[in-house]
N, C-alpha and C positions, 0 to 999 in steps of 0.2 A: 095819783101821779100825773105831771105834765111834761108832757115834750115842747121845750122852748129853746128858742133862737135868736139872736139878735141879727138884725139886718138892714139896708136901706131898701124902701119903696121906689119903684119908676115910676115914670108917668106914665098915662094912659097909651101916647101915642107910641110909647116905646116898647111898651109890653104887646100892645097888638101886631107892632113889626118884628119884634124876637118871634111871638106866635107863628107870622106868618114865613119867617126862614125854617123853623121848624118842623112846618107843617110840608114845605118845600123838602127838607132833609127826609124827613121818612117817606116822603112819595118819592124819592129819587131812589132811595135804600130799596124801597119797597120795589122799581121796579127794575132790579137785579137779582142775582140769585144768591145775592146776601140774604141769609134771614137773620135779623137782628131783632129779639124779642128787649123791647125798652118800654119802661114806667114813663110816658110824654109828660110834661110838666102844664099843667094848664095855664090857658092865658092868667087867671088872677091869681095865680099865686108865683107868676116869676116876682124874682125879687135878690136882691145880693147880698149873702153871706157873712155876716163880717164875724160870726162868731157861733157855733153848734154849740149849746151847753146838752140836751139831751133831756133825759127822762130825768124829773125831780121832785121828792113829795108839795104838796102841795105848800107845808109854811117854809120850803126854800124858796118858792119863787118868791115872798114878797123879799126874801134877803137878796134874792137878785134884783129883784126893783130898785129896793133901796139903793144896793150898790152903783146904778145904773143913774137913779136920780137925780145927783149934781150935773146942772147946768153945763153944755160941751162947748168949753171956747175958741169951738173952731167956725170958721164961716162955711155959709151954704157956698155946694159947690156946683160944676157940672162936669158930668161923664157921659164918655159915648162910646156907645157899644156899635163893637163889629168884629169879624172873623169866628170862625168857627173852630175848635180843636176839642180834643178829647182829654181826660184823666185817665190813667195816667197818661205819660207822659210818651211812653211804647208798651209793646205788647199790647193786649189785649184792652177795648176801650170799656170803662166801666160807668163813665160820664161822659155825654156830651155838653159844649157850653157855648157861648155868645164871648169873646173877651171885650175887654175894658180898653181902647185905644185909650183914650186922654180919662184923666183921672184919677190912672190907676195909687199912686203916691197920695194923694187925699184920703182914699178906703184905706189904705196900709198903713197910715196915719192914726186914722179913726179906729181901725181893728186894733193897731197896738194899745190904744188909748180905754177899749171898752176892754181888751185881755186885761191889763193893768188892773181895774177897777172891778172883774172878775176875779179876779188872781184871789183878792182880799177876802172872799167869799167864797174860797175852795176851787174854783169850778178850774179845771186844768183844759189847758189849751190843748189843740193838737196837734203830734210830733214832728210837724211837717211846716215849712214857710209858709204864709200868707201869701194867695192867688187868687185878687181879684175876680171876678167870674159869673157868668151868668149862664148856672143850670138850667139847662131845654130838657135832658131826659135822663133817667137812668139807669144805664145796659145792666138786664139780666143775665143775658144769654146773648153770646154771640155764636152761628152756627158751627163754625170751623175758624178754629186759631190761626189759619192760613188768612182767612178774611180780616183781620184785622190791618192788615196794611192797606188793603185794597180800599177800607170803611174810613183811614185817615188820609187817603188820596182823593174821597170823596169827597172829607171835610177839607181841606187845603182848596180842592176847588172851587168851594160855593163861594161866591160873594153874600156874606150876610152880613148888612148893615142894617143895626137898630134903632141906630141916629142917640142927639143927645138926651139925658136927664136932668134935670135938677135935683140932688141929692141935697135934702133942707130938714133932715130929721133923720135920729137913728130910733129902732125901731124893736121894740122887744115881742117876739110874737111867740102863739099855742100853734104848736099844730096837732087839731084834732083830726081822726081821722073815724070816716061812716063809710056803710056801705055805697056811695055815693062817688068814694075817694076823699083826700087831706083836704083842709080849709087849714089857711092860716090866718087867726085873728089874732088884729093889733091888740096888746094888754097895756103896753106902756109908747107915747110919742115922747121921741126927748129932741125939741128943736131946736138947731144951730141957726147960731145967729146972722 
């Protein structure tokens, strides 16, 4: 079996500044008397979402290759990440994220366009609209369900700007996972022109 996903890559300079609002976010969490137990997303493996397929024998994924194959006639774009929020949306936070100021219409583009060409290959989308986004952690545990507003007034108040990307390929990746924590390695680059 493989756990695989479709996504775009950031640039260097972008994932090191997502890294470091994040790292800023849990020492601010940290020194309240929230206690918020979160899986931190490491610097190399931020990266944006545009599509979860999940666990799949292994001769599905060249059917997802293939499906994925044909050339994307869309042009490279850019995006810029800033502001901070949780998933959901209230109650209790189960995700924190970096959001998408500018770009976000280009990914919801490309996600519909790489859904579409999943579609044909089984793989079902999930029940909920496409939200740009860029995963920093993901909440286990939060101490007291009362903290939860308190933990979205924290996020409201951070400035966290990622600055832009160049989005110039979409990206089909494994994520394995060792004692060490996840790696997510590229299987397929599919680059826009």
């Amino acid at each position: 079996m493989a756990r695989i996903f479709v996504g775009v890559e950031l640039d260097a300079g972008v994932k090191a500044a997502a890294a470091a609002a994040a790292d800023a976010l849990r020492a601010e969490l940290a020194s309240t008397d929230i206690r918020v137990l979160a899986r931190w997303v490491p610097q190399d493996n931020l990266h944006i979402t545009l599509f979860f397929i999940g666990d799949v024998p292994g001769n599905r994924v060249n059917e997802v290759r293939a499906a994925l194959a044909p050339p994307f006639a869309r042009a490279a774009f850019d995006v810029h990440l800033s502001g901070l929020g949780a998933f959901p949306p209230s109650g209790v936070p189960r995700v924190f994220w970096i959001g998408v100021r500018d770009g976000s219409e280009a990914l919801g583009a490309l996600h519909a366009e790489v859904s579409a060409r999943l579609a044909a290959v089984g793989c079902e989308p999930e029940g909920r609209p496409y939200s740009a986004h860029l995963t920093i952690a993901r909440v286990k545990d939060l101490q007291s369900r009362g903290h939860a507003s308190r933990v979205r007034r924290i996020l409201a108040g951070r400035d966290a700007d990622a600055g832009p990307s160049r989005v110039s390929a979409v990206t089909l990746f494994e994520s394995r996972v060792s004692p060490k924590g996840s790696t997510y390695e590229p299987l397929l680059r599919l680059p826009l022109f």
